[in-house]
Each structure stands twice: as C-alpha cells, then as structure tokens.
Backbone bond lengths (Angstrom), bond angles and torsions (degrees), N, CA, C in turn:
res aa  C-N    CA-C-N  psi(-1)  N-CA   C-N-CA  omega(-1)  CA-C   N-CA-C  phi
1 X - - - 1.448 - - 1.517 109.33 -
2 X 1.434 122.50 137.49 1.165 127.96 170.31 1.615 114.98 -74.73
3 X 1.505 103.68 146.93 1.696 108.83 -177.54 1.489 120.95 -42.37
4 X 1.707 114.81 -24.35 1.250 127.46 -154.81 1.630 91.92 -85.80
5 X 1.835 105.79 -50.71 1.378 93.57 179.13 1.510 130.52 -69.15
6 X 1.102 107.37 -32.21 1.707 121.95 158.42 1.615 123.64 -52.35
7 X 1.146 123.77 -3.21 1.057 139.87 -178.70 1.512 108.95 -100.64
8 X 1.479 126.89 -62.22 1.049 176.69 -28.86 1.939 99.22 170.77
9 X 1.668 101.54 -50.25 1.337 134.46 -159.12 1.553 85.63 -100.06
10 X 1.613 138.98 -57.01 1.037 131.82 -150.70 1.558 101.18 -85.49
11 X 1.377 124.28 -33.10 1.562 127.13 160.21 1.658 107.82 -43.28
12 X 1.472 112.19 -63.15 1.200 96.98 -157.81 1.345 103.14 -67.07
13 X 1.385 128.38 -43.31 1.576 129.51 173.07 1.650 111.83 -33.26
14 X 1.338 115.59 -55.16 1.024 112.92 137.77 1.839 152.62 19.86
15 X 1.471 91.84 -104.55 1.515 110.85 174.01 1.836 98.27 -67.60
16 X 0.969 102.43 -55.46 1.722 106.10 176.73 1.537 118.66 -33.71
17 X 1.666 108.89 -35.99 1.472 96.82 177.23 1.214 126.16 -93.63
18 X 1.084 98.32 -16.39 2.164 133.58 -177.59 1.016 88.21 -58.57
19 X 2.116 116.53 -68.20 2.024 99.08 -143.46 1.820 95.31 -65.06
20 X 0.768 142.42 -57.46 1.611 131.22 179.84 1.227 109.41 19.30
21 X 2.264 107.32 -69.28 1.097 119.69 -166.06 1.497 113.88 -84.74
22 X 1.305 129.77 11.28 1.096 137.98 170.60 1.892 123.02 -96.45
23 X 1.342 87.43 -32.79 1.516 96.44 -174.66 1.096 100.27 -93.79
24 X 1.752 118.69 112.44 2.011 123.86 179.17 1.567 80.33 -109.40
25 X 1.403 130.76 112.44 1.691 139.82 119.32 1.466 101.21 1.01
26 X 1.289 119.97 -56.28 1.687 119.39 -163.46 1.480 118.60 -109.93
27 X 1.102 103.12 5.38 1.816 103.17 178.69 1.657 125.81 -74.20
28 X 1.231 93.78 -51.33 1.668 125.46 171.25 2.023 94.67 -34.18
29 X 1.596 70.81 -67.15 1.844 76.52 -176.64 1.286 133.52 -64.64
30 X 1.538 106.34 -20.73 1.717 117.45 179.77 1.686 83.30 -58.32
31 X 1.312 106.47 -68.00 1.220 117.41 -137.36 1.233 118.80 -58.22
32 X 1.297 113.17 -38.23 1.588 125.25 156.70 1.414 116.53 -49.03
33 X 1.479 120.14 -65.36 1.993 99.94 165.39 1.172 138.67 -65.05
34 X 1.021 95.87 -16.50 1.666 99.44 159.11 1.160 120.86 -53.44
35 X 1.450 123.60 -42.42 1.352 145.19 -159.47 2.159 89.42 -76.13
36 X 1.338 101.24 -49.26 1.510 115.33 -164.31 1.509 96.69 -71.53
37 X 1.187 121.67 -51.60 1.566 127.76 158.77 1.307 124.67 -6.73
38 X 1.693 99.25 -84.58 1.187 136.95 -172.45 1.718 92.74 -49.42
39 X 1.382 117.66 -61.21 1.665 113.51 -172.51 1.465 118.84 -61.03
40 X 1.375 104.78 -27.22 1.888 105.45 -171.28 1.914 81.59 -84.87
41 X 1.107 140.17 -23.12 1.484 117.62 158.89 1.565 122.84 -72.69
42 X 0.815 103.67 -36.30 1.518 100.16 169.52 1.292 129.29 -79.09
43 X 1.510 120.54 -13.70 1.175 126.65 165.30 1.509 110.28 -82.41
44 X 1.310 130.57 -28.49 1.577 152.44 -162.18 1.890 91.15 -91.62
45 X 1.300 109.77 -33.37 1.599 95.29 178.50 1.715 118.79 -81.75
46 X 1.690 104.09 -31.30 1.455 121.33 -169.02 1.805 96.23 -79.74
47 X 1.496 109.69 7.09 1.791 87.26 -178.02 1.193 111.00 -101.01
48 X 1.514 126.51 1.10 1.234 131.83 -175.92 1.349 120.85 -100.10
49 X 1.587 111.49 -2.33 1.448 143.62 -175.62 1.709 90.73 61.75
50 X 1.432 107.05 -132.69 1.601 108.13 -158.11 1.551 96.88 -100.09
51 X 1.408 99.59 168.16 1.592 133.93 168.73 1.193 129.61 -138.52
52 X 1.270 119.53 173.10 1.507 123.12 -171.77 1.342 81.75 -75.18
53 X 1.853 106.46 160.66 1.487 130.48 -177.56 1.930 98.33 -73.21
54 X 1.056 115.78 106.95 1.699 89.67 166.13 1.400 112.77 -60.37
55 X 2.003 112.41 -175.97 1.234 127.73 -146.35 2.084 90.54 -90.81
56 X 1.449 114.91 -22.29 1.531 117.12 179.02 1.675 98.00 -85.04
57 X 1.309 160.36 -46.73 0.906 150.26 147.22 1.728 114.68 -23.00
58 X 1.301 129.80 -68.77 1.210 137.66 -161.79 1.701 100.44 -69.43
59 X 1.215 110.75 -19.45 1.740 106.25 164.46 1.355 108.89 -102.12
60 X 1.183 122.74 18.49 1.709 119.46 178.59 1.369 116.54 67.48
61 X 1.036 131.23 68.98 1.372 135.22 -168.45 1.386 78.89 -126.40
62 X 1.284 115.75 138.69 1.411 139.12 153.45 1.146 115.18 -68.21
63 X 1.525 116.62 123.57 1.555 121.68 158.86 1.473 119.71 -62.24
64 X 1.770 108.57 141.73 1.172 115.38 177.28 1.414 91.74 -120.95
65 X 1.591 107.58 170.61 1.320 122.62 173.77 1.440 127.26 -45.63
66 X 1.499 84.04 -37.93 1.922 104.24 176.14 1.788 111.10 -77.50
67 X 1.131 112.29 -26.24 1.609 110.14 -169.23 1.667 91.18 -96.36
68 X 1.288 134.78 -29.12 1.304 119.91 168.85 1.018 109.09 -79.29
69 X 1.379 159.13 -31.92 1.529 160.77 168.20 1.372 117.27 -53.67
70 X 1.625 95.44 -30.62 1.918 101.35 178.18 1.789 105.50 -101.15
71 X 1.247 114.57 -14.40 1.542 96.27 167.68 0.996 114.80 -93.74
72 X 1.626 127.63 26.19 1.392 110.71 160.78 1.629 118.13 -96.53
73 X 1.484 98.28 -10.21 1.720 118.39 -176.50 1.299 124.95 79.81
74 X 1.133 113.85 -107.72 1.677 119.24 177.50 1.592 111.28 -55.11
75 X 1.867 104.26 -71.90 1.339 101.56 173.01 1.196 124.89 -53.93
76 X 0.804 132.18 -33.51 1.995 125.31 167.53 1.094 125.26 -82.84
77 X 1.200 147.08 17.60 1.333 162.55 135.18 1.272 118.45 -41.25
78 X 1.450 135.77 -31.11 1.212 140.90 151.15 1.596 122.66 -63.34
79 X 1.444 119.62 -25.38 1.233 129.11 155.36 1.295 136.84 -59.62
80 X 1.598 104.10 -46.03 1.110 121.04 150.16 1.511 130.27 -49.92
81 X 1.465 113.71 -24.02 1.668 102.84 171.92 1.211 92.90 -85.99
82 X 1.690 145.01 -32.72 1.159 140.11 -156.78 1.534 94.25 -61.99
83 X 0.938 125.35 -80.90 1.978 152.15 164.55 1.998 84.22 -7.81
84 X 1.380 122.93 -62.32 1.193 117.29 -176.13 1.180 119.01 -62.46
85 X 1.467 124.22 -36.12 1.217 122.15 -172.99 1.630 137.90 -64.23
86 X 2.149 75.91 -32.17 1.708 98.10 171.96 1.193 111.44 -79.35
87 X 1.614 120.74 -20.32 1.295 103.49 171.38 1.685 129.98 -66.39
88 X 1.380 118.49 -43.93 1.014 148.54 157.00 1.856 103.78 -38.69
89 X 1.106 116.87 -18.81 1.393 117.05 -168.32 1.496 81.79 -102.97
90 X 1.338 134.32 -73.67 1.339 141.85 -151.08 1.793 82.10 -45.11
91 X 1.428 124.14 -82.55 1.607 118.49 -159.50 1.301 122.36 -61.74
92 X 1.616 116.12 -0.62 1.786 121.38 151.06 1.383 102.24 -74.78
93 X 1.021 140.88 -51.88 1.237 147.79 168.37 1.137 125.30 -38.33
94 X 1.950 115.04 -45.49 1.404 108.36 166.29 1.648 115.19 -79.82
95 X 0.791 125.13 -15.20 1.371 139.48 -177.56 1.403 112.27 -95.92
96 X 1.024 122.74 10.74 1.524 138.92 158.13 2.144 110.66 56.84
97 X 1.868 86.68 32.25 1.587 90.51 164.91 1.408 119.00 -102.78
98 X 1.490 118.67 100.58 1.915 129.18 -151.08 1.968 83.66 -73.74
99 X 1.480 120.69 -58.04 0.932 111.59 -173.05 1.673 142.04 -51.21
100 X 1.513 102.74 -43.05 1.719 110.51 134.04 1.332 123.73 -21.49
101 X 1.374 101.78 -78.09 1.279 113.91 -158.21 1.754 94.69 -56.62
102 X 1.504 118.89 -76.41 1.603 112.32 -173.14 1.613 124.23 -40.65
103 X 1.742 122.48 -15.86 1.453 124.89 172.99 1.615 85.98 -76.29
104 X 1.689 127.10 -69.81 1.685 94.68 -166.47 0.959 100.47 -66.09
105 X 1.285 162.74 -78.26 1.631 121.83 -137.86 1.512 123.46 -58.87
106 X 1.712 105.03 -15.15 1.429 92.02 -177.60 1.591 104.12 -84.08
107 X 1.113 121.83 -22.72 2.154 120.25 175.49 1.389 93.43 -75.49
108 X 1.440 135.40 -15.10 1.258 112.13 176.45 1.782 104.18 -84.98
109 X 1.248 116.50 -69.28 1.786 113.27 161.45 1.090 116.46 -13.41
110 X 1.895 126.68 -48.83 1.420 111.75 -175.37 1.083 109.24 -74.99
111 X 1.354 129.06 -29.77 1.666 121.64 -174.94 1.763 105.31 -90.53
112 X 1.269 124.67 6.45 1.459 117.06 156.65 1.765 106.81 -89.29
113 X 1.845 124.25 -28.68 1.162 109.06 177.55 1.416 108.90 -76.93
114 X 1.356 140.09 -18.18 1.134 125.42 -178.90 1.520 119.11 -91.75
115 X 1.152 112.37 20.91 1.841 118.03 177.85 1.801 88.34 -101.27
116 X 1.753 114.29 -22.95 1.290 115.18 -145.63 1.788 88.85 -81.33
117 X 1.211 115.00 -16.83 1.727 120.50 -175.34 1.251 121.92 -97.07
C-alpha cells in the first residue's frame, strides 16, 4: 500500500471512532426544551408585569433560568423541576444512558404540557 492510501485508511479509521462522540441521541432534544423551557419562564415572569428589583439584580447578577423560575415562587416551582429534569437528562446523556435521558425529557414535556392547560 502506498503512504497516501495508508494515510487515507487511518483518517477514516479515524473519523469512524470520533463520530460516536459526536452523535448524543439526546442532545438535539435537550436543546430544543430548553429553548421551550426557557419561554414558558419568560412568559410566566412577564404575567405578573413588574416588580421591585431584587437584592441579586441590584448587584448585577445575571439571571439564570433557575433564579427566574424561583422568583416567581409557588407558580414556578413546576419549572423548576422542568430546569431539573433537563439537567438530569444532560448527565444521562453524558454518560451515554439514552433511556434516562428520554424519561427526563419526557417528565419535563409533561410539565411544559400542563402549564399549556
């Protein structure tokens, strides 16, 4: 065999073992409810119109999904398991458990269809 094809052969051997670690079954999907997540919190914050600045705002602390989900209290508490669930999905996901991962996103989906009623 010439160097070129031996080269050629060891790339593709290569890419072959790589995409494995590229292709997550569950990422696609985290990433998309998250996205759906993120809006049923932001829609869940804009229904109460405005509020006083809390004391992490007034020092510039960036809101996260979790600190807007918990200053709404009661009503966002269901968001908050959602936010948990995907997390719990993301480290089945890194850990290459697909079946994990598809139970949280699907308890997270059910608790985004039932905000939807």
């Amino acid at each position: 065999m010439t160097t070129a094809v031996k080269c050629g052969v060891a790339v593709f051997a290569l890419l072959c073992a790589a995409s494995p670690g590229y292709a997550s079954s569950c990422a696609a999907s985290i990433a998309r409810l998250q996205v759906k997540v993120d809006a049923a919190i932001e829609k869940r914050a804009r229904a109460d119109g405005w509020r006083r600045e809390s004391l992490a705002a007034t020092r510039n602390h960036q809101p996260t999904p979790y600190s807007l989900a918990a200053t709404e209290g009661y009503p966002g508490q269901d968001l908050e398991v959602a936010l948990d669930s995907l997390d719990r999905a993301r480290a089945a996901d890194a850990v290459g458990n697909t079946p994990v991962c598809r139970n949280e996103l699907a308890a997270a989906r059910t608790i985004l269809r039932s905000r939807q009623h």
